[in-house]
N, C-alpha and C positions, 0 to 999 in steps of 0.2 A: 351498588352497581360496580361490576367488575371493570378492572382496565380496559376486557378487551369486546365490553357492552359498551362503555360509555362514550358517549360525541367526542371527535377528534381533537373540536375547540377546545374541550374543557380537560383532556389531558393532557393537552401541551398549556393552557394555562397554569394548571395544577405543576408540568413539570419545570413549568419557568420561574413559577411563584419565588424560589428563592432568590432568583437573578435581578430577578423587578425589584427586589426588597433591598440586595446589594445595590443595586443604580440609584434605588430613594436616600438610601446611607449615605451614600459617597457625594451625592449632590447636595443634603443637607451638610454635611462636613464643609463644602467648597461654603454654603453660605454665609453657615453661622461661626465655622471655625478658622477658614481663610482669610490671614492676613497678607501680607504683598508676599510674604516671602513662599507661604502657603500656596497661595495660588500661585504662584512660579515653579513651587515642586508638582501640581496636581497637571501642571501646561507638561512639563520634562516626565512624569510619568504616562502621560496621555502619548506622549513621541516615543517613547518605549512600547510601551501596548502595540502601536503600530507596526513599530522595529519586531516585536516577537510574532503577532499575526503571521506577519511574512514568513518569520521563520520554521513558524508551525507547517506551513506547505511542506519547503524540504527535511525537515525534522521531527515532525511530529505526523503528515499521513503521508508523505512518500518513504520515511523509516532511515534519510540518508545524512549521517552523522556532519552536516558541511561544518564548516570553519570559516567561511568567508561574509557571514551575515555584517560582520563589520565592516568587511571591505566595501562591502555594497553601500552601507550606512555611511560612512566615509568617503564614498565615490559622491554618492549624492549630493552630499554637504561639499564637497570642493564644485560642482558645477554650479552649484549655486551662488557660492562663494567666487568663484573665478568671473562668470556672467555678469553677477550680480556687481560685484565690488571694479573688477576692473572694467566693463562695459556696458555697465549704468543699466543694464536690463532689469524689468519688473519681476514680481512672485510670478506672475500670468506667463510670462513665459519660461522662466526658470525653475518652475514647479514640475512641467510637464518633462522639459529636459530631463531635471535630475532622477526622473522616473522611469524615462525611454534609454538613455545611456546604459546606466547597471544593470537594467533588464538585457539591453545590443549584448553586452558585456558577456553576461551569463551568458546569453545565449550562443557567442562563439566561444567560450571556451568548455561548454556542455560536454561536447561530442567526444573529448578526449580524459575528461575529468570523471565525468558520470561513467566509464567501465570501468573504473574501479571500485574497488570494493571496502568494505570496511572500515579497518584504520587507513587504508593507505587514499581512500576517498578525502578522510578528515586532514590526513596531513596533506595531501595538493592542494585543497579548499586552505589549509593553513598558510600553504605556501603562496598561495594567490594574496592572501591579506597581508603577508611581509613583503612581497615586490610592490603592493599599492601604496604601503608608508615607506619603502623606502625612494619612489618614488614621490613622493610627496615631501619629504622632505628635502634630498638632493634636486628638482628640478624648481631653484627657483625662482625663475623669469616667468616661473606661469602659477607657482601655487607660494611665494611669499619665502619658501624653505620652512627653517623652525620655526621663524616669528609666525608666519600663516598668513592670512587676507583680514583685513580690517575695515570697515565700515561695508558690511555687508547690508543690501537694504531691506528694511522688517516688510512684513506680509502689506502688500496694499493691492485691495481688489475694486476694480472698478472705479478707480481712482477715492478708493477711500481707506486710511489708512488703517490694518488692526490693533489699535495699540495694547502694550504689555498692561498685563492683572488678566481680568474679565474680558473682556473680549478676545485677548487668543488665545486663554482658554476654553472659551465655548468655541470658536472656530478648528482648535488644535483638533477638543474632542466630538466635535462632528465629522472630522475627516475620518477619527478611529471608527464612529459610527459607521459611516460608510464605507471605510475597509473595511471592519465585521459582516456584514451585510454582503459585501460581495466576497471575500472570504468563504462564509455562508455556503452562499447559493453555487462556489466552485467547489465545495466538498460535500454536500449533503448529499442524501440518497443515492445513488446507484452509482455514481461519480466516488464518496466517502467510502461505500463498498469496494469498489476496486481499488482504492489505494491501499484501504486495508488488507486485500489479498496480497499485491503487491508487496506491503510490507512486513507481513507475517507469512505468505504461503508464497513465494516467487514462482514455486514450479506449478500452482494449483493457477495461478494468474496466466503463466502460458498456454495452460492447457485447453483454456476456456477460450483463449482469443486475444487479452489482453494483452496489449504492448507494454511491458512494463520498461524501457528504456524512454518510450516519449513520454508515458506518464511524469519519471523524476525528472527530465526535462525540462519538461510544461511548471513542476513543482520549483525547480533551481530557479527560474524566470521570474514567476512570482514574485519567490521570495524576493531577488533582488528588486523588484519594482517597488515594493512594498518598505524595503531596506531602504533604498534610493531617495522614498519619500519621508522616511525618518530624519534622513540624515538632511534634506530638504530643510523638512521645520525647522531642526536644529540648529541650524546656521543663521537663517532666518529669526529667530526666536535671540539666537545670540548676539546677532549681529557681525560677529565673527567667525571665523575658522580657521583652524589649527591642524598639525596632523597628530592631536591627539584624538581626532574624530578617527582615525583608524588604530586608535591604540587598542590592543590585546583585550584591554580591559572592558571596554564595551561589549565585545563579543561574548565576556565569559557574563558577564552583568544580562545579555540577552538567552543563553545557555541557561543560565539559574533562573531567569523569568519564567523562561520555556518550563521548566522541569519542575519546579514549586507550583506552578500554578497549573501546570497541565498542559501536557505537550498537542493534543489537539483538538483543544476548547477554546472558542473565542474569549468565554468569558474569563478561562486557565490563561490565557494570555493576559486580558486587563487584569484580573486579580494579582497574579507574578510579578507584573509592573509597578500598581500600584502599592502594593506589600512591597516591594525591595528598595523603592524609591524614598519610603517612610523611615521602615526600618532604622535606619541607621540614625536619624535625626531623634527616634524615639528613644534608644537606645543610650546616645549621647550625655545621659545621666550617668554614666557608669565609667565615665572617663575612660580611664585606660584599660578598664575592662573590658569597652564594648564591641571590642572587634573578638573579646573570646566568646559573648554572649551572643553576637550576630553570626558569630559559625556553626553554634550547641542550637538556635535556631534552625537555622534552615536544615542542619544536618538529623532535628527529630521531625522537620515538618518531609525530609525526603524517607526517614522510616514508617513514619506513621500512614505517609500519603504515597506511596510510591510511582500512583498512577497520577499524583496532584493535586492539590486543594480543589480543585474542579472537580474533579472526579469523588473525592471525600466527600463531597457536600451531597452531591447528585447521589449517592449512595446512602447516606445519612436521612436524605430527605425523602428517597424513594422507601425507604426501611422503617419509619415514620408514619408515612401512607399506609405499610402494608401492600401495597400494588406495585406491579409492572410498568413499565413503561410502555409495552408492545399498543402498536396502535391496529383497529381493525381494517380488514381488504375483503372487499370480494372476489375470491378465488373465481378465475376461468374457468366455465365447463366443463370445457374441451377437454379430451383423453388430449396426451403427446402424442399426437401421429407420424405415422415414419412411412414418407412415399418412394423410396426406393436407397440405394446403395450405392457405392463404388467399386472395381476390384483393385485390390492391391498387388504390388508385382514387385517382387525384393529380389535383384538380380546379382550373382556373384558378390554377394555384401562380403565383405572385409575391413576389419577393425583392430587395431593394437594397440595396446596401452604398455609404452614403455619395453619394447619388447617382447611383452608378452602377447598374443595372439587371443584375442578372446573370440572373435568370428571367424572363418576360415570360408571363402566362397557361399557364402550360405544363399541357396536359393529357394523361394517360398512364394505361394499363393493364396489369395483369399478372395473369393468370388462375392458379390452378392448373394445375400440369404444365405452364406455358409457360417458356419460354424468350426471352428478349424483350434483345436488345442494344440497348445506347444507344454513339453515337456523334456526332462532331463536333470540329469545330478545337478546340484548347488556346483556354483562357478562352470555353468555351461555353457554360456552367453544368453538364455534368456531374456534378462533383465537389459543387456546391454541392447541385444536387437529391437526390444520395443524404445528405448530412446534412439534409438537410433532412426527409427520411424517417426516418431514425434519431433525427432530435430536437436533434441537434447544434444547428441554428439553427431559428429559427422563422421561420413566415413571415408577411412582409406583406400576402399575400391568398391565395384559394384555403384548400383542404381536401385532407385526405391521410387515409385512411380502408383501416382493414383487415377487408375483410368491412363489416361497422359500427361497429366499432370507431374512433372518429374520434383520429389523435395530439394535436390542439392543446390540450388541456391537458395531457399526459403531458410526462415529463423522459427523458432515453436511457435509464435505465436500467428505464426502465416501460415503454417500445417492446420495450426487448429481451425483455422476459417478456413478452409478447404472442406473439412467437413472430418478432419480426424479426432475423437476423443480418448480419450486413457483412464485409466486409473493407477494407483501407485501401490506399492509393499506395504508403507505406510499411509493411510490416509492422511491425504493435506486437505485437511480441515482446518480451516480459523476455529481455535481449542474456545475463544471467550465470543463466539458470534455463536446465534442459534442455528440450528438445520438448518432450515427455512432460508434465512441466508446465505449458508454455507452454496446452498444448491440455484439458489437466485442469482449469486454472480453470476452462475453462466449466460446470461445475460446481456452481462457487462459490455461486451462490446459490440451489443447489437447498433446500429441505429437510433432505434426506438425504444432507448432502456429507460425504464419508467420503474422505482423500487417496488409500487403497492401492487401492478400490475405482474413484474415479474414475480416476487413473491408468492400471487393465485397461478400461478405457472407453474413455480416450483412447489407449490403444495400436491399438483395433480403427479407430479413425478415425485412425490415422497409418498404419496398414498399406492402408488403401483410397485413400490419398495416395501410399501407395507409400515410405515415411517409416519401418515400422516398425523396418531396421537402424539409424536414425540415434538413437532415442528418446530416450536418455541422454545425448546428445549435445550441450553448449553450444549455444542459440542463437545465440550472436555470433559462432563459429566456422562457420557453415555460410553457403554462397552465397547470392545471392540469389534465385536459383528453389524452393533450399529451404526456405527463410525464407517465402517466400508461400504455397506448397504444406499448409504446417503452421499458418498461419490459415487457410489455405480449411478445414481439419481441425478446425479450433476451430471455426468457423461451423458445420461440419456437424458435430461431436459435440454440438451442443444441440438437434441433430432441429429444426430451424426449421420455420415456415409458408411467411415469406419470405426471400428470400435477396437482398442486393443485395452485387456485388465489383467492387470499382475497380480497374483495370488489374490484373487476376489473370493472365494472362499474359507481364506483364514482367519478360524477364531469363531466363525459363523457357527449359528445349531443346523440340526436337519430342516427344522420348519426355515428359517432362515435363508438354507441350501437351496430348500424347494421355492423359495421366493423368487430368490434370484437368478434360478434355471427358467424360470415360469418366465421372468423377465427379459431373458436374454434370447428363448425362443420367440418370443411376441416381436425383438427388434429382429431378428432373421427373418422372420415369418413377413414382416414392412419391408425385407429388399437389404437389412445393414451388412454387412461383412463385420463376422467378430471372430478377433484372434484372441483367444482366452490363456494367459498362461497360470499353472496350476499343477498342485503336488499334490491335489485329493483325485485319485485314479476313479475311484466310482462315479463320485461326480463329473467328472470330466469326459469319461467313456461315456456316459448315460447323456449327457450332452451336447460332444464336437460328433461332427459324420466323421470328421480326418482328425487326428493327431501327428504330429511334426515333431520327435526326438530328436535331440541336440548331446553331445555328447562333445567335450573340448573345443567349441564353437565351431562344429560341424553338423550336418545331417546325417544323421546315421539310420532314421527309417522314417516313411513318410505312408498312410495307407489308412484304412480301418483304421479303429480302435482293438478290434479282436487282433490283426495282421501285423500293429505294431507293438503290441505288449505282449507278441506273442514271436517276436525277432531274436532270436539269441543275443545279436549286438544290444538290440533295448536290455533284455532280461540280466545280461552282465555286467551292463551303464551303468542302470537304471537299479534294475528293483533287486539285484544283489542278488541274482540265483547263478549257480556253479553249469560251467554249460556240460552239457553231458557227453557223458563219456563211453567209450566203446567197450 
């Protein structure tokens, strides 16, 4: 029986089987092989686990490289510590604190940290965790200075105390439990989908609707809630606290957990834990070698695994099987129906990049049920005017207006839930998700986004693409006519008002052509307004009523398709013919 015959039970048992077998391991280890010292390291890896859970949110499915996991981790442990040691307060309430504070934390300084990008993301997350130790150490009438807080009080719940070995360890690691679990249930399906767009396709996530600025948000929070609670046990677990809970080294110790075991697996998190917390003590045969042994380590387990021991295994074992993981759905009947349009209204648009002028007044219409091609030489603004209708850039003068709905204070992904979709020059596709999913995000920010459901959703808009054999099928492996055919699919599985596609024709065959004209009269023929841009003239004449020439981000003819490729100014822009002479 194939993967995508067999009961849903039995291949998600089948794809956990090695995870069950890792939890049997590890719990025999605690029994038979746990001495005091053992189960002290398996309690401090279990607090890890946790510390990286968290981190997986902002680094592993929001894609946002922070630096401040320790700080959070260290925040937690001083509230605890401070509560705890200086005003005799219990776990029961110092647990919950050191959980809500780091979480307040992140969340005012979100707004200002999270637009940036990149590295310069990672070093203000850096720099957040060097004002928290230097803070901690210089103030201390409230956090001890270097010495730190001492007699911090151990876990006691319901007045009963957890004492060290066995019991907080099984307490430690039921709380991991229960972070995984909600974890889980905040990244799986349709939810794990759009982070992943967000953090592989950012402009494929606005298009659809996605906010991807609350997403990493929602993700920073998290993590530190999750951080806050690490650093919680820790404290508790030590009985002390130090501000070496914000040292440097915790952070990179959670980094290298994240990254060996797999940046967004639950069980890539316990594994990373548990392996780096060992490591070293196993090692310790090697005396003064074993710090070169514990680098040649991790450094063949990040070649060999790139994507994580998580990921290595799940690969190994799916490969093994022979089978898939894809699970079955009953696709929706239903065609995409399309119950009417909007018109678009681009007034005196004006745009400049550095001096340079890429749109000059450009003014433009798109009615419902029309079909309207834009054309003109490379670097004519094309490309710029349809971002500029999606929100991608703003502009310097003019108005863009749908129905009445005016865009200039919207962001793209408030254009997109207006009822505007796009397509791009290159398709933004998630290259390692299948079609099926690629076109399912759109989705994503419905209401009612439901994965198995949206999936028979986007099966019926990969089947009028002409797409439906391919479905399950790697986007990184398929051409490039299919690769664009399966955005135009995305665009139309969210029922659009307006439609604008940049070069949706390139790369494409004729059967190909014919598909995707077939498809775009079916969405005119439903009420949509599509602006098509595009450098195949037969296709495009055989298609738009109107063509719109652009020529140094202006209008230079507007009409027919016979009236404007048949313009001198077009013919001299455009298609390179010598105007004639007397």
């Amino acid at each position: 029986m194939s993967a995508a015959s067999a009961p849903p039970e039995r291949i998600l048992r089948a794809a956990h089987a090695p995870w069950l077998a890792g939890a049997a391991l590890l719990a025999l280890y605690a029994a038979f092989m746990g001495d005091i010292y053992g189960l002290r390291l398996l309690t401090q890896a279990g607090i890890y686990a946790l510390l990286v859970i968290g981190y997986q949110f902002v680094f592993g499915h929001a894609g946002a490289f922070s630096l401040a996991q320790g700080a959070f981790f260290g925040l937690g442990a001083y509230v605890t510590g401070i509560l705890g040691a200086k005003l005799g307060w219990g776990f029961m309430t110092t647990f919950p604190l050191s959980i809500l504070l780091p979480a307040a934390f992140a969340l005012l300084v979100a707004a200002p940290v999270l637009r940036l990008e990149t590295h310069y993301f990672a070093l203000a997350t850096l720099g957040l965790a060097q004002v928290a130790l230097i803070g901690a150490v210089n103030w201390e009438s409230l956090t001890g200075g270097a010495n730190g807080l001492v007699g911090v009080p151990r876990v006691v719940l319901f007045g009963a105390r957890i004492a060290p070995g066995w019991p907080l360890l099984l307490f430690v690691w039921g709380l991991v439990a229960l972070g995984g679990v909600l974890a889980w249930r905040l990244t799986r399906g349709m939810k794990g989908l759009a982070y992943r767009t967000v953090r592989e396709r950012p402009l494929a996530a606005a298009s659809v609707g996605l906010d991807g600025g609350t997403l990493r948000a929602t993700a920073f929070v998290l993590s530190a809630a999750y951080g806050g609670a690490a650093g919680a046990l820790h404290a508790n677990s030590l009985g002390v606290v130090s501000p070496e809970a914000f040292d440097f080294s915790i952070m990179v110790a959670c980094l290298t957990m994240a990254v060996v075991g797999g940046r967004g697996r639950i069980a890539g998190a316990i594994l990373g834990a548990v392996l780096l917390v060992h490591l070293p003590e196993w090692l310790r045969g090697l005396e003064q070698y074993y710090l070169i042994a514990y680098g040649a380590a991790l450094l063949l387990v990040v070649i060999l695994a790139p994507d994580g021991l998580a990921g290595l295994v799940d690969r190994t074992w799916r490969r093994a099987r022979g089978t898939t993981e894809t699970l079955p759905f009953l696709p929706s009947s239903a065609v995409v129906a399309f119950t009417g349009g909007a018109a678009l209204h681009v007034e005196c648009l004006t745009k400049s990049f550095g001096g340079v002028t890429a749109l000059d007044s450009v003014e433009l219409r798109v009615a419902p049920g029309e079909i309207v091609g834009l054309i003109g030489p490379n670097g004519s603004g094309k490309s710029t005017l349809a971002n500029l209708i999606t929100g991608l850039y703003r502009p310097d003068q003019g108005h863009i207006r749908l129905d009445n709905a005016p865009f200039e204070p919207l962001r793209p992904h408030e254009i997109a839930r207006l009822g505007v979709a796009r397509t791009f020059q290159t398709a933004e596709l998630i290259g390692g998700a299948s079609l099926i999913d690629n076109v399912a995000v759109a989705y994503a920010a419905t209401a009612d986004a439901n994965l198995p459901h949206a999936r028979g959703r986007a099966l019926n808009a990969l089947a009028q693409a002409g797409l439906s054999d391919r479905a399950w099928e790697e986007a990184a492996a398929q051409p490039a006519g299919v690769r664009r055919l399966a955005e135009v699919a995305r665009a139309v599985a969210r029922k659009p008002r307006f439609l604008v596609l940049d070069e949706p024709s390139a790369g494409l065959t004729d059967d190909e052509r014919a598909t995707l004209a077939r498809l775009l009269r079916g969405l005119a023929a439903g009420g949509v307004a599509v602006l098509v841009i595009d450098h195949n003239l037969p296709f495009l004449s055989g298609l738009a009523g109107r063509l719109v020439c652009l020529e140094a981000g202006r209008v230079i003819a507007a009409g027919t398709p016979d009236a404007v490729l048949a313009h001198p100014d077009v013919r001299r822009a455009y298609l390179g013919a010598a105007e004639d002479t007397p």
